[in-house]
PASEBA-1860 file (N, C-alpha, C; in nm, 3 decimals):
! residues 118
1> XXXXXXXX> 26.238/-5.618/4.304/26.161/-5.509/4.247/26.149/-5.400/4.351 ~ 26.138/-5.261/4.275/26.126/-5.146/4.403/26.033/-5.084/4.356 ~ 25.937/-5.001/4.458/25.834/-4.944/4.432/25.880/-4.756/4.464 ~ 25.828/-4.698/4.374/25.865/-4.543/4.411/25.730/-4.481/4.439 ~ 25.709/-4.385/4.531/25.633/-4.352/4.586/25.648/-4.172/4.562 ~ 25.545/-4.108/4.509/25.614/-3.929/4.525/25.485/-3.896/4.615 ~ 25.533/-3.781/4.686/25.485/-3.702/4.738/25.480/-3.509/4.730 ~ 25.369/-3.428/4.746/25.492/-3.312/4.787/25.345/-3.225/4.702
9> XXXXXXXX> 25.282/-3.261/4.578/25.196/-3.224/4.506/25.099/-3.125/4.580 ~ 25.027/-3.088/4.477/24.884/-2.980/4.557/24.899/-2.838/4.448 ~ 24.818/-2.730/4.470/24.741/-2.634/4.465/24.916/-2.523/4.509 ~ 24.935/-2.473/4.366/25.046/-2.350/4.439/24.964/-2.254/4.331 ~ 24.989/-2.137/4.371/24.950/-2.045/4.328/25.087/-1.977/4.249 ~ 25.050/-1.872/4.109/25.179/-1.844/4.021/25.294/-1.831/4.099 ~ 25.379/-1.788/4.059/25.544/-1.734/4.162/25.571/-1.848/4.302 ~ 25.479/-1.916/4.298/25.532/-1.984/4.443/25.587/-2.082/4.449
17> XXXXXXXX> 25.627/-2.168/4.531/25.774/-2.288/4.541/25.705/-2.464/4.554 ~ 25.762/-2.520/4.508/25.744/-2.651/4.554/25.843/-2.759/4.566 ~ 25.830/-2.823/4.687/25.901/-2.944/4.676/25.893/-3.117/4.657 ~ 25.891/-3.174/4.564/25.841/-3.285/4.553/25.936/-3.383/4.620 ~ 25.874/-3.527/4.659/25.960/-3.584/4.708/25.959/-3.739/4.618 ~ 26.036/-3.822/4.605/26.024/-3.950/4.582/26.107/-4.061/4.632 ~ 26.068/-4.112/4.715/26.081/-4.243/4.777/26.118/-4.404/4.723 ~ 26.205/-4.465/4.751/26.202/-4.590/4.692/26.176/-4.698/4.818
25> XXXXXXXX> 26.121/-4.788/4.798/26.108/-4.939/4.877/26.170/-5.060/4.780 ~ 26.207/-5.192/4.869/26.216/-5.323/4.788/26.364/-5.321/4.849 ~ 26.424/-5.422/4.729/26.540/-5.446/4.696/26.611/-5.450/4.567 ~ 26.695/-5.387/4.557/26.774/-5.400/4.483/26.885/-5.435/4.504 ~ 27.006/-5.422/4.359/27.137/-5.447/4.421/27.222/-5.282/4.413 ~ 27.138/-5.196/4.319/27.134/-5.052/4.301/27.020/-4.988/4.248 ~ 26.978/-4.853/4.259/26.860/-4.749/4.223/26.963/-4.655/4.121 ~ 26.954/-4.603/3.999/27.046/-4.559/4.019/27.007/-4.540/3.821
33> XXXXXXXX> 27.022/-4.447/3.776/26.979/-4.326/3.801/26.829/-4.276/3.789 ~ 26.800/-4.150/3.887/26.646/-4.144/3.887/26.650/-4.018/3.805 ~ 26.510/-3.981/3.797/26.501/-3.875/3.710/26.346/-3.863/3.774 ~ 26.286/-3.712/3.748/26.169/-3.654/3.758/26.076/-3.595/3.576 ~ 25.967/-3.631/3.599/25.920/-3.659/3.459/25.776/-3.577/3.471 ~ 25.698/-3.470/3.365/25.580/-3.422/3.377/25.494/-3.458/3.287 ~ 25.390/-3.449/3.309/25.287/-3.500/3.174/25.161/-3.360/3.214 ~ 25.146/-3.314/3.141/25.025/-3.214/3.184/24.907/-3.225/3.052
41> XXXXXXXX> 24.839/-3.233/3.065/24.668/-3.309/3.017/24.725/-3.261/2.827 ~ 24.709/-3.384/2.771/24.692/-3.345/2.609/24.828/-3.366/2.563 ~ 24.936/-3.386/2.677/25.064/-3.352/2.604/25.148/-3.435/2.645 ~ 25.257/-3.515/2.628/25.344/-3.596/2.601/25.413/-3.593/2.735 ~ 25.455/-3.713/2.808/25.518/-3.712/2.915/25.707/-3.648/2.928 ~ 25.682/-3.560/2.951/25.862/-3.486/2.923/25.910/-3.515/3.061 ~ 26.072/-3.472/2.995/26.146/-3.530/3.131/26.192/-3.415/3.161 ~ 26.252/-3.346/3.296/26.255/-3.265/3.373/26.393/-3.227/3.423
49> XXXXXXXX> 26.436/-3.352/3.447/26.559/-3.367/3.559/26.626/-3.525/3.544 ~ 26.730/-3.504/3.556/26.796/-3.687/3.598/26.946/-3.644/3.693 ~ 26.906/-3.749/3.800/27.021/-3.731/3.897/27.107/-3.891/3.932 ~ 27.219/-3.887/3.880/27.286/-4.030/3.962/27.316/-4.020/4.093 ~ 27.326/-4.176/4.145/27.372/-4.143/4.302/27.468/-4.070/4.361 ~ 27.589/-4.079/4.193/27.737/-4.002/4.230/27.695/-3.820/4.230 ~ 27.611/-3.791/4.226/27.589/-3.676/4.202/27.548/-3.595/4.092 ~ 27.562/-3.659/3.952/27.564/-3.580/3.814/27.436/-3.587/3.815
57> XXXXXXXX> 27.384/-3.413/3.735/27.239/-3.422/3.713/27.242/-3.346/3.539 ~ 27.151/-3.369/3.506/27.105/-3.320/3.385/26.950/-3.279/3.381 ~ 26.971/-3.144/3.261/26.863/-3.115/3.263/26.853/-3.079/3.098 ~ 26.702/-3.069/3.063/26.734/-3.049/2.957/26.704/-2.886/2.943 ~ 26.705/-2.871/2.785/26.678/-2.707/2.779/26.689/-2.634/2.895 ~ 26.590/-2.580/2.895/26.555/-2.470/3.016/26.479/-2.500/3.134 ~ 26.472/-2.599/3.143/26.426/-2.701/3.289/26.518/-2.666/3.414 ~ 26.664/-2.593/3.355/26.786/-2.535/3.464/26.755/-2.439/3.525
65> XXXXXXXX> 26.662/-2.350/3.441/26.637/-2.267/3.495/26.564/-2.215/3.641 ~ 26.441/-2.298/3.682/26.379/-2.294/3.803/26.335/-2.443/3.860 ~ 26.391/-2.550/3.836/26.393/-2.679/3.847/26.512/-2.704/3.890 ~ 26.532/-2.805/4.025/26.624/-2.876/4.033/26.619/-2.977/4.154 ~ 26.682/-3.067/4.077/26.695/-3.207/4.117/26.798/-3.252/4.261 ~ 26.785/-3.333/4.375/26.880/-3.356/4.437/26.839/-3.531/4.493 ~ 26.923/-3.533/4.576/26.852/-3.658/4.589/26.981/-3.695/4.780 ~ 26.911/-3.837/4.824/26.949/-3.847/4.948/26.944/-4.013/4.930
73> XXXXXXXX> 27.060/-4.035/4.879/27.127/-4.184/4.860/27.076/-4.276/5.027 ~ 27.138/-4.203/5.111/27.076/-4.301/5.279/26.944/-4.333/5.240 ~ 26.869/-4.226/5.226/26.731/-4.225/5.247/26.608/-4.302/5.141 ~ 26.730/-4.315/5.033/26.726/-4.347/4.893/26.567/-4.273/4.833 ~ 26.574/-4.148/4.836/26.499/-4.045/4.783/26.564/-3.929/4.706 ~ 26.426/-3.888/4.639/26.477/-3.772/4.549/26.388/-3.678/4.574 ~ 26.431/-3.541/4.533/26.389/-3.445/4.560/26.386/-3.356/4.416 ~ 26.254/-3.273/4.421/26.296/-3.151/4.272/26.189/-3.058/4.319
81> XXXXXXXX> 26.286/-2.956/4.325/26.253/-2.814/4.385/26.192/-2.699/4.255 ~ 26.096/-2.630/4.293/26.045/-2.576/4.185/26.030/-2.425/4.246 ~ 26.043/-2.341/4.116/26.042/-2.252/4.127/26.017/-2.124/4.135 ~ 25.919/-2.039/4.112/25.864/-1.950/4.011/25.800/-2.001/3.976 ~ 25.648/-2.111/3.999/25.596/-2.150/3.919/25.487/-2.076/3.844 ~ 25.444/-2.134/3.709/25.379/-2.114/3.632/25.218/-2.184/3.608 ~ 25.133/-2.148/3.561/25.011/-2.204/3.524/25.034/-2.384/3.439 ~ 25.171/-2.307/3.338/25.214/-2.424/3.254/25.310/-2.526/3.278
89> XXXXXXXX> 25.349/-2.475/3.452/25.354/-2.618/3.518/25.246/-2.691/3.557 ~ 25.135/-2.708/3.553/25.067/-2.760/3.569/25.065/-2.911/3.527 ~ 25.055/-3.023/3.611/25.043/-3.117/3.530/25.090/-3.278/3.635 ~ 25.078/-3.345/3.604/25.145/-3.452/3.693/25.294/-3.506/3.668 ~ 25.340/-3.501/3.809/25.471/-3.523/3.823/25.501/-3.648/3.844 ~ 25.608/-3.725/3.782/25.655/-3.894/3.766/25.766/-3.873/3.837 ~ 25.788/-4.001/3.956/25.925/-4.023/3.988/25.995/-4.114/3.861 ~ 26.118/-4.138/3.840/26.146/-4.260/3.754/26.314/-4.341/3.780
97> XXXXXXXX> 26.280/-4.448/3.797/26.446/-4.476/3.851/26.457/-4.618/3.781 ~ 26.572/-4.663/3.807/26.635/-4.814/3.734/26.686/-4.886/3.844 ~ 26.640/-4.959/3.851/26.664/-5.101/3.953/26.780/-5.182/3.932 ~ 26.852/-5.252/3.959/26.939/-5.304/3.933/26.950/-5.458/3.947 ~ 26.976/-5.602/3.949/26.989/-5.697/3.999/27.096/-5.757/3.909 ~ 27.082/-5.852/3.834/27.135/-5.854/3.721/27.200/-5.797/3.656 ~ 27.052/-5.768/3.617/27.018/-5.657/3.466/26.957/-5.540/3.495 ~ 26.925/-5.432/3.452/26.872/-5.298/3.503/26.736/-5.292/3.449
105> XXXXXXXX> 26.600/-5.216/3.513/26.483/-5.267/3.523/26.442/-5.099/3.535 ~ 26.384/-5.015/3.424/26.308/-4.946/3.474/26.214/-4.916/3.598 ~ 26.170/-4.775/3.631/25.973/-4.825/3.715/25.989/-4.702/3.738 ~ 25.868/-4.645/3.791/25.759/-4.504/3.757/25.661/-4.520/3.931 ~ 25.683/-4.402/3.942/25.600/-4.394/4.051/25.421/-4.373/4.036 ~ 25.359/-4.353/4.074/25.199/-4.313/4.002/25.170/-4.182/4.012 ~ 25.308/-4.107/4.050/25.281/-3.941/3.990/25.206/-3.842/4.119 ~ 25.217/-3.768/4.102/25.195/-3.644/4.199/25.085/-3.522/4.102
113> XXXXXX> 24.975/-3.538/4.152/24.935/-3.380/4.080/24.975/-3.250/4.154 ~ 25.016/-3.182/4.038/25.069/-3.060/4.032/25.008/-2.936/3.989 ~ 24.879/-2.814/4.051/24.888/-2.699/3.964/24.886/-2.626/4.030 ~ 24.909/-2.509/3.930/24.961/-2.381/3.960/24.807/-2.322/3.897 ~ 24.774/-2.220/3.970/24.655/-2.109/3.948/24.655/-2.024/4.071 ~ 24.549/-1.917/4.065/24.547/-1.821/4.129/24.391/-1.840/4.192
END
């Protein structure tokens, strides 16, 4: 089992930048693929970003636009860079990755708060 850990959260004010981080511990036999996930109060946990180890990322809609995903296979962390933020980023940020042994095993980090105000 692996545990993910994010970091990076806090207090940005509109237009300004952030970088989140997420961490894995344990063992596996692979991590693989992670993704970054938001939930902001009242509203449904959406997904953001997904990055494999080989490099491919996806995003959905317009999440391309000032969002993006990278990640550091050694370090076995991920990263999602923000942009321009908004008020209506506001909200808590999920690491999320798949474990491997076997069989492949979801898990969720306990999230990062995130807002944006002035």
């Amino acid at each position: 089992q692996i545990q993910l850990v994010e970091s990076g959260g806090g207090l940005v004010q509109p237009g300004g930048s952030l970088r989140l981080s997420c961490v894995a511990s344990g063992n596996a036999v692979s991590i693989n693929p992670w993704g970054w996930y938001r939930q902001a109060p009242g509203k449904q946990r959406e997904l953001i970003a997904r990055i494999t180890t080989g490099g491919s990322t996806d995003y959905p809609g317009s999440m391309k636009d000032r969002f993006t995903i990278s990640m550091d296979v050694a370090r076995r962390t991920t990263y999602l860079q923000i942009n321009n933020m908004r008020p209506e980023d506001t909200a808590v940020y999920y690491c999320n990755a798949f474990y491997c042994f076997d069989e492949c095993y979801p898990t969720w980090g306990q999230g990062t708060q995130v807002t944006v105000s002035s």
